[in-house]
C-alpha positions as CSV (number, residue, x, y, z in Angstrom):
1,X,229.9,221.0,27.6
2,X,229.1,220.8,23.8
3,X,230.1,223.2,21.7
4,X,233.1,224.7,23.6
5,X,230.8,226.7,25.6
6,X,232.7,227.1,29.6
7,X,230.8,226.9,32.3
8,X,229.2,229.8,34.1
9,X,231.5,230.5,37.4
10,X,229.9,232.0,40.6
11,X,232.1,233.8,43.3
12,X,231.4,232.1,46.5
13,X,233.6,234.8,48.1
14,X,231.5,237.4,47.1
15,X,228.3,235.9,48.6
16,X,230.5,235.4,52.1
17,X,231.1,239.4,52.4
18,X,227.4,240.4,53.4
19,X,226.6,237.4,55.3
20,X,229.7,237.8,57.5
21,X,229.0,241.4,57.8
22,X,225.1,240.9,58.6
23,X,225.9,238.8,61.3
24,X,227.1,241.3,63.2
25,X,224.4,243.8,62.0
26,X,221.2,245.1,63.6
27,X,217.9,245.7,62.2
28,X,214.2,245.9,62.2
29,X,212.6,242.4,62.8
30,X,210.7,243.2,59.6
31,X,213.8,243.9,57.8
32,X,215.4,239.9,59.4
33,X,212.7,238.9,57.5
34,X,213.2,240.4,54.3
35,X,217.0,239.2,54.8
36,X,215.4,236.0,55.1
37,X,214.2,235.9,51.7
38,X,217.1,237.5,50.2
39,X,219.3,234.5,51.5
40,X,217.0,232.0,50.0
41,X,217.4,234.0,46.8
42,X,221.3,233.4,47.0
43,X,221.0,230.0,48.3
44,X,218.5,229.2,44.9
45,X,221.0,231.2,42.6
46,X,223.5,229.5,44.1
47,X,221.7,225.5,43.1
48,X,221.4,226.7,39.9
49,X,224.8,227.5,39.2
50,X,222.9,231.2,38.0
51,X,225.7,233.4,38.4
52,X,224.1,236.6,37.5
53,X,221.2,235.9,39.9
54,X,223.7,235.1,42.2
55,X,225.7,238.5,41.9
56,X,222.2,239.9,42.3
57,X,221.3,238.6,45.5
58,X,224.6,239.4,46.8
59,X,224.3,243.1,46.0
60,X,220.6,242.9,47.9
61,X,222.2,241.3,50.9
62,X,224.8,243.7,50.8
63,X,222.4,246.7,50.7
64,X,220.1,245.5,53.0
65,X,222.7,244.8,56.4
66,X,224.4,248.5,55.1
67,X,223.9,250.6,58.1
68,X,221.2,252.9,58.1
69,X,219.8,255.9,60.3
70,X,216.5,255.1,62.3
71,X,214.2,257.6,62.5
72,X,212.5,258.4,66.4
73,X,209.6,256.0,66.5
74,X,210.6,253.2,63.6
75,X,211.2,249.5,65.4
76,X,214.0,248.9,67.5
77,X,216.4,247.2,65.9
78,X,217.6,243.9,66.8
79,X,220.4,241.2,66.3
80,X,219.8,238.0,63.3
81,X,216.8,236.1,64.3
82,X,217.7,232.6,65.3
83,X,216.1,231.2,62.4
84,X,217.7,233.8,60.0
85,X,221.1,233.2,61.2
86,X,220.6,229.2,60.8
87,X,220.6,230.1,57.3
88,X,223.3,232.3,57.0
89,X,225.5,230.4,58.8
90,X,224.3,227.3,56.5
91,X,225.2,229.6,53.8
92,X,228.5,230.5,54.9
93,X,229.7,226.8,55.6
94,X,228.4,225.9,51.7
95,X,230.4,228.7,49.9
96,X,233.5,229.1,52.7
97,X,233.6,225.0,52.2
98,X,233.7,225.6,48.2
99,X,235.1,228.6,47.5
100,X,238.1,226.9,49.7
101,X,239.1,229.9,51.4
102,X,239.4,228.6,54.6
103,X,241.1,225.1,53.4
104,X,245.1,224.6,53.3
105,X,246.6,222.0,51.0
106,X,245.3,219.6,48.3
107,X,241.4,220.1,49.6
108,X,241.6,223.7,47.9
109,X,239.4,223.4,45.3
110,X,239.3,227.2,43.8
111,X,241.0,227.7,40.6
112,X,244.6,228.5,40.6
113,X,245.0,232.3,40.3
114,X,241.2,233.0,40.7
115,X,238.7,234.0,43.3
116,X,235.6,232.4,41.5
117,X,235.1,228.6,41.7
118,X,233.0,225.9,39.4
119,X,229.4,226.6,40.1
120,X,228.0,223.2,41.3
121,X,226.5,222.0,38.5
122,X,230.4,221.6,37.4
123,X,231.8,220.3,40.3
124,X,230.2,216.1,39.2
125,X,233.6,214.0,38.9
C-alpha cells in the first residue's frame, strides 16, 4: 500500500462467536429473519475488508441470538431456519477456514501472535 499506510485487519474469530452460539439458539421466526439480514451485513463487511462494519455486525448478531424472556402470547420460538442456517454455516466455513483456527501446520494462515487475520482484500499473492 502507498504511503505506508497497513491494511485494515478484521477478526474472523470474533464473527465465529455469535454464529456458533445462534446455532444452538431459539427464536421468533420474525427474529430468523432479521438474523438473516444481519449475516448478510457481516458477510458484506466481511468482502469489503470493512473492519469496523464488520465489528458492527458482529455485535448485532451477538445481541440478537442473546437469550431473552418471551412474554405469554409473543411467537413460539423456533430453531435457525434452514435457509438461515445455510448462511451461517457458509459463514462459519469462510472465517473458521481464514481465520485458521481450526488448521494445524504450515496452512495456518493467522498472524503469529495475533487473533486477527489480513482482511481479503490482502490476502492476493
Amino acid at each position: 500500500m502507498e504511503g505506508g499506510a497497513e491494511m485494515p485487519t478484521v477478526n474472523a474469530d470474533a464473527g465465529l462467536v455469535p454464529l456458533r452460539r445462534a446455532l444452538a439458539a431459539r427464536l421468533a421466526p420474525r427474529a430468523w429473519e432479521r438474523f438473516g439480514v444481519l449475516v448478510d451485513n457481516l458477510e458484506t463487511a466481511w468482502s469489503a475488508a470493512d473492519s469496523g462494519e464488520f465489528d458492527n455486525a458482529v455485535l448485532r448478531l451477538d445481541l440478537a441470538v442473546r437469550k431473552r424472556a418471551s412474554r405469554l402470547g409473543e411467537e413460539p420460538l423456533v430453531p435457525m431456519t434452514p435457509p438461515v442456517r445455510e448462511r451461517v454455516n457458509r459463514m462459519i466455513h469462510v472465517l473458521t477456514e481464514v481465520s485458521g483456527r481450526d488448521a494445524v501446520g504450515p496452512g495456518n494462515r493467522r498472524r503469529p501472535g495475533s487473533s486477527e487475520i489480513p482482511a481479503p482484500a490482502d490476502t492476493g499473492h
